[in-house]
C-alpha positions as CSV (number, residue, x, y, z in Angstrom):
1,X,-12.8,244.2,-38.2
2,X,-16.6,244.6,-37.4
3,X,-17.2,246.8,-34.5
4,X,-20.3,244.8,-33.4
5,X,-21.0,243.9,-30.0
6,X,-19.7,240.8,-28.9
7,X,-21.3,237.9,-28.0
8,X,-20.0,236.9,-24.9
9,X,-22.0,233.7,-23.9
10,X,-20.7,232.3,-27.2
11,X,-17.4,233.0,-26.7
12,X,-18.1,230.9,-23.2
13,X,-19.5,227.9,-25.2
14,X,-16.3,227.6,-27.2
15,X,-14.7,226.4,-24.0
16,X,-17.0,223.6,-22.8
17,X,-17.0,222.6,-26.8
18,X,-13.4,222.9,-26.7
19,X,-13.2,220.7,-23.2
20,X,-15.4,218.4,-24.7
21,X,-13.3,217.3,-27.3
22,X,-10.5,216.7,-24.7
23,X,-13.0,214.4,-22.4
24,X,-13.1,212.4,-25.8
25,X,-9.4,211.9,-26.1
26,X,-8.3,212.0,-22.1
27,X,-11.2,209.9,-20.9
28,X,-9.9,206.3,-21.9
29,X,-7.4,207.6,-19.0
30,X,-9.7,208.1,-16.2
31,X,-11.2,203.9,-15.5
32,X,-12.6,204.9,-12.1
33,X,-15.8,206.9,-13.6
34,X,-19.4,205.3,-14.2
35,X,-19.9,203.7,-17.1
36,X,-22.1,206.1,-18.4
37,X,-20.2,208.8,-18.3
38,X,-17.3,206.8,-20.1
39,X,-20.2,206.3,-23.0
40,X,-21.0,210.4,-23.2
41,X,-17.7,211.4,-22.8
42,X,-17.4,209.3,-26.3
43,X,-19.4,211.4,-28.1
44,X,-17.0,214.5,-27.2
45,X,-15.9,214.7,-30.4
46,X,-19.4,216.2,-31.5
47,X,-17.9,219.3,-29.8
48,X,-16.0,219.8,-33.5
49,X,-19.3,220.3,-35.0
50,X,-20.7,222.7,-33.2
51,X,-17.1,224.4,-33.5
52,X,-18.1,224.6,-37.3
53,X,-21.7,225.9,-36.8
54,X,-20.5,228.5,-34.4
55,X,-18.1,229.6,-36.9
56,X,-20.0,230.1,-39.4
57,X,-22.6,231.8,-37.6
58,X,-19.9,234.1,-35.8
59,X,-18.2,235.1,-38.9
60,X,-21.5,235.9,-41.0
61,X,-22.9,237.7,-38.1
62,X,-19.2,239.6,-38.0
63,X,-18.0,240.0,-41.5
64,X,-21.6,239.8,-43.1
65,X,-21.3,243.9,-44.0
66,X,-18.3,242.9,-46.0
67,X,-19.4,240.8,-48.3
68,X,-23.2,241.7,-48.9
69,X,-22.8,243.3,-51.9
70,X,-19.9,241.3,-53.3
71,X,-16.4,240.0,-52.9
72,X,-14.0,242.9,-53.6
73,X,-10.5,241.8,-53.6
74,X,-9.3,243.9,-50.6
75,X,-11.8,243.2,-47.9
76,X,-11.1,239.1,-49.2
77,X,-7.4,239.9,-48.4
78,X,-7.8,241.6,-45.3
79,X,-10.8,239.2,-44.1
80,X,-8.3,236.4,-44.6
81,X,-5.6,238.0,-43.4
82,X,-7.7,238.3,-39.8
83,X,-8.8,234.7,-40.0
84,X,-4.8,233.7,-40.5
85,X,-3.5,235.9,-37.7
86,X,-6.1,234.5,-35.1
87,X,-5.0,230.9,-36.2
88,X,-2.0,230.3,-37.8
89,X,0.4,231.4,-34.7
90,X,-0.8,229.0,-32.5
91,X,-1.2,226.7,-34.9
92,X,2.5,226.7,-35.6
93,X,3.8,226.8,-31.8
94,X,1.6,223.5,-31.5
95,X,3.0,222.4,-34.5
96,X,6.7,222.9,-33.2
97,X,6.6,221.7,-30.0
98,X,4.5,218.3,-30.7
99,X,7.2,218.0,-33.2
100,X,9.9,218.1,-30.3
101,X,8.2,215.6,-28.1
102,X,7.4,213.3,-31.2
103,X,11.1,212.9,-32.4
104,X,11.9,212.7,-28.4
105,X,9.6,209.7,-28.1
106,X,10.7,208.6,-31.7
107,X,14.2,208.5,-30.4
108,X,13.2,206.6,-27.4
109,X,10.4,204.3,-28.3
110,X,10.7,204.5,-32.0
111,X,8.3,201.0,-32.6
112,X,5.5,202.3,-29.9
113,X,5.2,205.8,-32.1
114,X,5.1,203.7,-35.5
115,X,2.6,201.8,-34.0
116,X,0.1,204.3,-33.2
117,X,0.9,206.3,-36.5
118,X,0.3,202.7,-38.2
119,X,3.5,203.0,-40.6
120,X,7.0,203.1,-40.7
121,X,8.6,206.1,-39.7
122,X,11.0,207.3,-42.2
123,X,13.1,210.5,-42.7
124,X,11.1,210.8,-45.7
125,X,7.3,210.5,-43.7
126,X,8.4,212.9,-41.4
127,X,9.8,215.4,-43.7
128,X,6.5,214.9,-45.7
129,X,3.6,214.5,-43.2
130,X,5.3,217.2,-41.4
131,X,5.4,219.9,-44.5
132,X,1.6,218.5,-45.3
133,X,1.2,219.9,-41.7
134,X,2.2,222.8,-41.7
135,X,0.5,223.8,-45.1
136,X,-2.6,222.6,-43.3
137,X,-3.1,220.3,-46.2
138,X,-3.3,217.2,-44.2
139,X,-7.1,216.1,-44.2
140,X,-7.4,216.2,-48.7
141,X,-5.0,213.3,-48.6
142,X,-7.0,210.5,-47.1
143,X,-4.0,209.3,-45.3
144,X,-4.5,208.3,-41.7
145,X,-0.7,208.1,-40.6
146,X,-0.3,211.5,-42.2
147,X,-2.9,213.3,-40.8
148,X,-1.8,211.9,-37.1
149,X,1.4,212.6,-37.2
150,X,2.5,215.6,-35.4
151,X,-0.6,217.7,-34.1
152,X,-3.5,215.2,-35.0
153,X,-6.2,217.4,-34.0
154,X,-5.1,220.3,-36.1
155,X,-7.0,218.6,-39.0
156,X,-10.4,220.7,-38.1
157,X,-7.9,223.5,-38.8
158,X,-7.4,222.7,-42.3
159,X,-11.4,222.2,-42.2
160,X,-11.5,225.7,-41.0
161,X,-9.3,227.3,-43.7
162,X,-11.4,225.4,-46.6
163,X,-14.6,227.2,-44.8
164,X,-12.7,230.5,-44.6
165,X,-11.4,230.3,-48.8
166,X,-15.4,229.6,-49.4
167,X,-17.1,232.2,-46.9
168,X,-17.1,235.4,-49.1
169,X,-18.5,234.1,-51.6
170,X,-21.4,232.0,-49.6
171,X,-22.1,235.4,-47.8
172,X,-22.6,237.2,-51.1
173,X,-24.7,235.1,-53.2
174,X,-26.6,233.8,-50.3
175,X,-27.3,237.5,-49.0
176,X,-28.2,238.4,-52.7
177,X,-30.6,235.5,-53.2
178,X,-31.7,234.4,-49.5
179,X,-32.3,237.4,-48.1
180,X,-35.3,237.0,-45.6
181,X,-35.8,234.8,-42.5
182,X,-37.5,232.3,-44.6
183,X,-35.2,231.8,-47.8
184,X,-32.1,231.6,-45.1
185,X,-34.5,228.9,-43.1
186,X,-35.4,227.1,-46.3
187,X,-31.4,227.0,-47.2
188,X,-30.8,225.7,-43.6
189,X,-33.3,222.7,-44.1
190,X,-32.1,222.0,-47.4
191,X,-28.9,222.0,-46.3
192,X,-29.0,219.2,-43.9
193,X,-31.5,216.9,-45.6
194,X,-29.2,217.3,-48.8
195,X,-26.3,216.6,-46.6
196,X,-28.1,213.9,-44.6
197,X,-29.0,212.3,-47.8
198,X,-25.3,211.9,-49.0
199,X,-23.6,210.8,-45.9
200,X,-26.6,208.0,-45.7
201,X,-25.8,207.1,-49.9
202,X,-21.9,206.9,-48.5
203,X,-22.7,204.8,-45.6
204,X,-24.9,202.3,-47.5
205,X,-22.4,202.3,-50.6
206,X,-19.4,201.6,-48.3
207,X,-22.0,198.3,-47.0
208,X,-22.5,196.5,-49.9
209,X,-19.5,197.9,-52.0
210,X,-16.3,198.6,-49.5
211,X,-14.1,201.5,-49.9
212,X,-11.4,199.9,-48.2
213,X,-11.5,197.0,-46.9
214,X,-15.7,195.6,-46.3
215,X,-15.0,196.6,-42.6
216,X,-17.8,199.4,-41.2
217,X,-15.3,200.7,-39.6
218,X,-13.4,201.4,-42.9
219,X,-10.4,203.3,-41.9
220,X,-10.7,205.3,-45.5
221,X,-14.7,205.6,-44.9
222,X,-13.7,207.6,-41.9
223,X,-11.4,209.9,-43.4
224,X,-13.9,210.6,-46.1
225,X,-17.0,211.5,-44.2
226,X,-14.9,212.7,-40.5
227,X,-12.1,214.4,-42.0
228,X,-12.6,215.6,-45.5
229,X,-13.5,219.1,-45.2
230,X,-16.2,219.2,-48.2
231,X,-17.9,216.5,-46.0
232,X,-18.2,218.9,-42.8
233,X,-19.0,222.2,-45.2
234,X,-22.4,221.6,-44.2
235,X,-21.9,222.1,-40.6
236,X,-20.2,225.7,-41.3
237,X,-22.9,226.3,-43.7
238,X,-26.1,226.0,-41.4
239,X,-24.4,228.0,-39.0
240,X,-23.8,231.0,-41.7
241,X,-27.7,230.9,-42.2
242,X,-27.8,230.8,-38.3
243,X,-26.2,234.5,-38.7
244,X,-28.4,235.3,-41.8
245,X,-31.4,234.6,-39.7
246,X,-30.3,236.6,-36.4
247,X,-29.5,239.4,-39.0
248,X,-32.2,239.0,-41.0
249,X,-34.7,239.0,-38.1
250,X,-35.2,242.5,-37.2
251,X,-37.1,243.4,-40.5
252,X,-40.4,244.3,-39.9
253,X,-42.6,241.5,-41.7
254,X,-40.5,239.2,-39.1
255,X,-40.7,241.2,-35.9
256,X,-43.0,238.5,-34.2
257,X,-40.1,236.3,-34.6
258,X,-37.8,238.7,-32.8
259,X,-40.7,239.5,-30.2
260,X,-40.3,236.0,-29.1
261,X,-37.2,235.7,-28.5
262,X,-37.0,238.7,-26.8
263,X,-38.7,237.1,-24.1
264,X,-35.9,236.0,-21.3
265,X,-38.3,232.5,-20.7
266,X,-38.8,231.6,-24.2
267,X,-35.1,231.8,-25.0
268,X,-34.8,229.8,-21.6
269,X,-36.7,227.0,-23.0
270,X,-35.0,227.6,-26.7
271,X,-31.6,227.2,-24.4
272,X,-32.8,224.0,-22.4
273,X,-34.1,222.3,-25.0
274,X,-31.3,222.3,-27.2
275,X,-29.1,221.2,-24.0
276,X,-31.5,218.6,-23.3
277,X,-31.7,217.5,-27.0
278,X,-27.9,217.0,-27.2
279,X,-28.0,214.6,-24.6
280,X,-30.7,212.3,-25.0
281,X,-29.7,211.9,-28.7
282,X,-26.5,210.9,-26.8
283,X,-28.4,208.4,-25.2
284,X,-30.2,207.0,-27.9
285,X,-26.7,206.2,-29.7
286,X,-25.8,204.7,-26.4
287,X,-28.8,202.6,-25.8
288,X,-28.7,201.2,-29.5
289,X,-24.9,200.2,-28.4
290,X,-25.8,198.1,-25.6
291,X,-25.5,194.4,-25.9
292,X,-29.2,193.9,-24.5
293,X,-30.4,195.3,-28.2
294,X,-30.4,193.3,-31.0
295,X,-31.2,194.1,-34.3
296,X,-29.7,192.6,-37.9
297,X,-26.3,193.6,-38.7
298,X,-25.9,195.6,-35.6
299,X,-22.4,196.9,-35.7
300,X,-23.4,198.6,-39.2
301,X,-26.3,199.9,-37.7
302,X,-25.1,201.8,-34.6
303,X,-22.3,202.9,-37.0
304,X,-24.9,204.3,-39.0
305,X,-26.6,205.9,-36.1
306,X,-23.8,207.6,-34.8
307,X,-22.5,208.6,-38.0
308,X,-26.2,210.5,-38.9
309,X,-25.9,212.1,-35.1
310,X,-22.7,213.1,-35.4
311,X,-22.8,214.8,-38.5
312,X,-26.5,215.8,-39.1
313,X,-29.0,215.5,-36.1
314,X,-26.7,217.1,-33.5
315,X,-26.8,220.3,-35.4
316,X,-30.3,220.6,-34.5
317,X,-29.7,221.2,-30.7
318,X,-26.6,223.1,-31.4
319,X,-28.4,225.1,-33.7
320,X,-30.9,226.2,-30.5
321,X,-28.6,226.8,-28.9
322,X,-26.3,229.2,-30.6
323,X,-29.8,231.3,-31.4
324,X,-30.8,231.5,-27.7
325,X,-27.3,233.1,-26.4
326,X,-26.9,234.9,-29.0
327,X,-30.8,236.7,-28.7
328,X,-30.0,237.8,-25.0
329,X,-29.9,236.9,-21.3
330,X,-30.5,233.5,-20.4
331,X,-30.6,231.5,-17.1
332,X,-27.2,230.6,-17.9
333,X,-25.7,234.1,-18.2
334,X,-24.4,234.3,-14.5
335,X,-22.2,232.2,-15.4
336,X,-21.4,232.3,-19.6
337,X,-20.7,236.0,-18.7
338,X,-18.5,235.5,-16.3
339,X,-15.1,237.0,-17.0
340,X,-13.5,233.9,-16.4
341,X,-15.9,232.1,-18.3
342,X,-15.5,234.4,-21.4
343,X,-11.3,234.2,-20.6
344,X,-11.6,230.7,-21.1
345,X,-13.6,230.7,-24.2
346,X,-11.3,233.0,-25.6
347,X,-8.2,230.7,-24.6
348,X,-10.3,227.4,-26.3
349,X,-8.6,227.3,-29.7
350,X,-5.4,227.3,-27.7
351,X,-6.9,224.9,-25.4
352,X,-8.0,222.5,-28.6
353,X,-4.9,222.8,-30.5
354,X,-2.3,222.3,-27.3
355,X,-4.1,219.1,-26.0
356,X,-2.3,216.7,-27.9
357,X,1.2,217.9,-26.3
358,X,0.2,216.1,-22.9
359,X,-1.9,213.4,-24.7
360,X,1.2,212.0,-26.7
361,X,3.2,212.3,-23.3
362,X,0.7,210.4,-21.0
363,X,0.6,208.0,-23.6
364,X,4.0,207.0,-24.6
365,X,4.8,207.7,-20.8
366,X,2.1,204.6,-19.9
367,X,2.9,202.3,-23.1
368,X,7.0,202.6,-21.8
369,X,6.8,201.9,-18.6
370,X,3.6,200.1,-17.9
371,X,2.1,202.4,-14.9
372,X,-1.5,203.0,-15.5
373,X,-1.9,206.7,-13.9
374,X,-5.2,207.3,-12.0
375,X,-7.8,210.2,-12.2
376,X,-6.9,212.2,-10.3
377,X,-3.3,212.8,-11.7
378,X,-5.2,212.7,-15.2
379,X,-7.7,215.2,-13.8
380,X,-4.6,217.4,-12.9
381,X,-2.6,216.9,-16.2
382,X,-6.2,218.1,-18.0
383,X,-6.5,221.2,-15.3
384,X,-2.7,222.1,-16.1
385,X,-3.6,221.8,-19.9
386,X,-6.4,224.4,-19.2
387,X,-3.8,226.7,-17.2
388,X,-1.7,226.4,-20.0
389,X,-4.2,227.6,-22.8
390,X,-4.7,230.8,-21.1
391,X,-1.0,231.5,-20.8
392,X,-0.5,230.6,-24.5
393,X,-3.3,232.7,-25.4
394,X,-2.0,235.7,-23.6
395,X,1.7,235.3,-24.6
396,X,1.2,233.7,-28.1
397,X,-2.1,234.4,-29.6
398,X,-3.6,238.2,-28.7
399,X,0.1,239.6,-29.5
400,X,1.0,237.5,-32.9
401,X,-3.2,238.2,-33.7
402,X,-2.4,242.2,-33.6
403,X,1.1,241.6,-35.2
404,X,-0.2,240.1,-38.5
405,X,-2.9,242.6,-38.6
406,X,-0.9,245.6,-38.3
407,X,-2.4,246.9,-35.2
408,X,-0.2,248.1,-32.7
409,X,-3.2,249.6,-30.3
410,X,-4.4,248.1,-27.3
411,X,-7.8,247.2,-27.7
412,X,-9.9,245.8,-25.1
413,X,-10.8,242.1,-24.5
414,X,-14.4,240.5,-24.4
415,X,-13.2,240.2,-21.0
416,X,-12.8,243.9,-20.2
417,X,-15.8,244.5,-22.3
418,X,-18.0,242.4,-19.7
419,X,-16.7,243.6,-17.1
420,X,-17.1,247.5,-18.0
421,X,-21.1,246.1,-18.6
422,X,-21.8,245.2,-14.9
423,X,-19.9,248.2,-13.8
């Protein structure tokens, strides 16, 4: 493992993308809030993206000395021996237990679970989808039953371990051909107009000659372009010339570059306008939704939109960003160093991957018995799930992490780390 300083505003960021993500699911649950913050929180989902950008700029900016001059054998096994021992573990515990409360339910209200799976529940379907699972194969097979049963969100997961087979190899040919701040910026570009360019061709094919079934809204459509990991390579990739960039950055013909962001005000207005960015392309996708705009064939349109921002413009804020932390201070470092802050960004892959234990519970809880619960015990089931992370990250994921790696020291946290900094 790279002894490099850590990044600890990053680490923060993982949590509010992480919390994002659950606003998405958990906020059809909470009626009482403005209608405006219904609409954003419906663009949570966007929080999987940046995920995938700040993993790849994470990992090149960790791992980037491994794999500079080549993919030896060893440093591929041990590299992907690290990336399974900080997933897999609590990847599997979420696995196990959404398993219990799905055959629970299934036992219960076995018609209300085969509805929202959209199938018929068989020995053999659960047998299969849940082996698929657990091989993290789920998101290559374009079936939507399969890759919701169990732990639905765990599909970025299987995303995640595509990006981690392909990394090595992306690090070493793109530090052996792209290796200045402008060949990794070109590649960056390229990289989402080339990727812009196919999603757009997918989109309009689907319109005039239907994957599935002439519907928008395809169901297959979205389990190409959402869920099938080749589809959101390009997020990971940007991000890994993110990290060639910041690495990159301190040779001498690029100094001016680094001068700049140096400066605690310019990364301020980096940091803001990336924030600010995020949400009024939000906007945009929500104005273009309301019934007081009319343009032809409307519902293909704003699915066109939000498709384009979800997967290509979005990485532009992100992108700002991720470089403004990660150059130094920013207004926002009272609080994205925090230890707190930083223990909850370390606890958001637990936090992501647990959410859909109390999702599936509030849900079948409400379909059975017909009480709609209000926001504030929804507020408190979300607050419990965040409470929960933590534990599971202390308990589950730091031991089983040092387990798999063969380390039986005690090595600080990001969080001890900080906090010897201010002292």
């Amino acid at each position: 493992m790279s002894n490099k300083p850590h990044i600890s505003a990053l680490t923060s960021m993982r949590f509010f993308a992480a919390f994002a993500v659950i606003l998405f699911h958990f906020g059809i649950w909470l009626p009482q809030i403005p209608l405006i913050t219904f609409s954003i929180f419906l663009y949570g989902n966007s929080g999987v993206g940046f995920f995938y950008l700040l993993s790849g700029f994470i990992l090149t900016y960790t791992y980037h000395d491994w794999f500079k001059n080549g993919v030896v054998l060893k440093k591929y096994f041990n590299f992907f021996r690290a990336r399974f021992a900080r997933i897999y573990p609590v990847y599997f515990f979420a696995l196990v237990v959404t398993s219990i409360v799905v055959l629970y339910f299934l036992s219960w209200v076995p018609k209300m679970v085969s509805s929202y799976y959209g199938t018929e529940i068989t020995n053999s379907f659960l047998i299969t989808s849940w082996l698929i699972n657990l091989l993290l194969l789920q998101t290559y097979l374009f079936n939507l039953p399969i890759l919701r049963a169990w732990d639905g969100p765990s599909w970025s997961i299987s995303c995640e371990f595509f990006f981690y087979i392909l990394f090595p190899f992306v690090i070493a040919y793109s530090t052996k051909h792209f290796n200045s701040v402008s060949k990794a910026l070109k590649v960056a570009i390229c990289t989402l107009l080339v990727s812009a360019i196919i999603l757009l061709s997918v989109l309009v094919f689907n319109w005039f000659h239907p994957i599935y079934d002439g519907n928008a809204y395809s169901e297959k459509l979205n389990l190409i372009i959402y869920f099938f990991p080749p589809f959101r390579f390009p997020e990971f990739i940007i991000g890994c010339t993110l990290g060639l960039l910041y690495i990159h950055g301190s040779q001498d013909q690029y100094k001016g570059i680094v001068t700049r962001l140096k400066n605690s005000k310019d990364r301020d207005l980096l940091l803001m306008s990336g924030l600010l960015l995020t949400f009024l392309f939000i906007g945009l996708c929500i104005a273009f939704s309301s019934p007081y705009i009319h343009v032809m064939h409307k519902d293909f349109f704003v699915y066109l939109l939000k498709n384009l921002f979800l997967y290509e413009i979005f990485i532009i804020p992100f992108a700002l960003i991720v470089i403004s932390l990660a150059h130094g201070k920013t207004l926002l470092s009272p609080l994205l160093d925090h230890p707190w802050m930083v223990l909850l960004g370390e606890a958001s892959y637990s936090l992501y991957i647990i959410q859909v234990i109390p999702f599936l519970i509030v849900k079948y809880y409400q379909q059975q018995t017909g009480v709609t619960l209000n926001s504030l015990i929804v507020t408190g089931i979300v607050l419990a799930t965040v409470a929960s992370s933590i534990i599971i990250y202390k308990i589950i994921e730091v031991p089983a992490r040092r387990i798999i790696r063969g380390d039986t020291t005690t090595k600080k946290t990001p969080v001890k780390i900080v906090q010897q900094i201010k002292n």
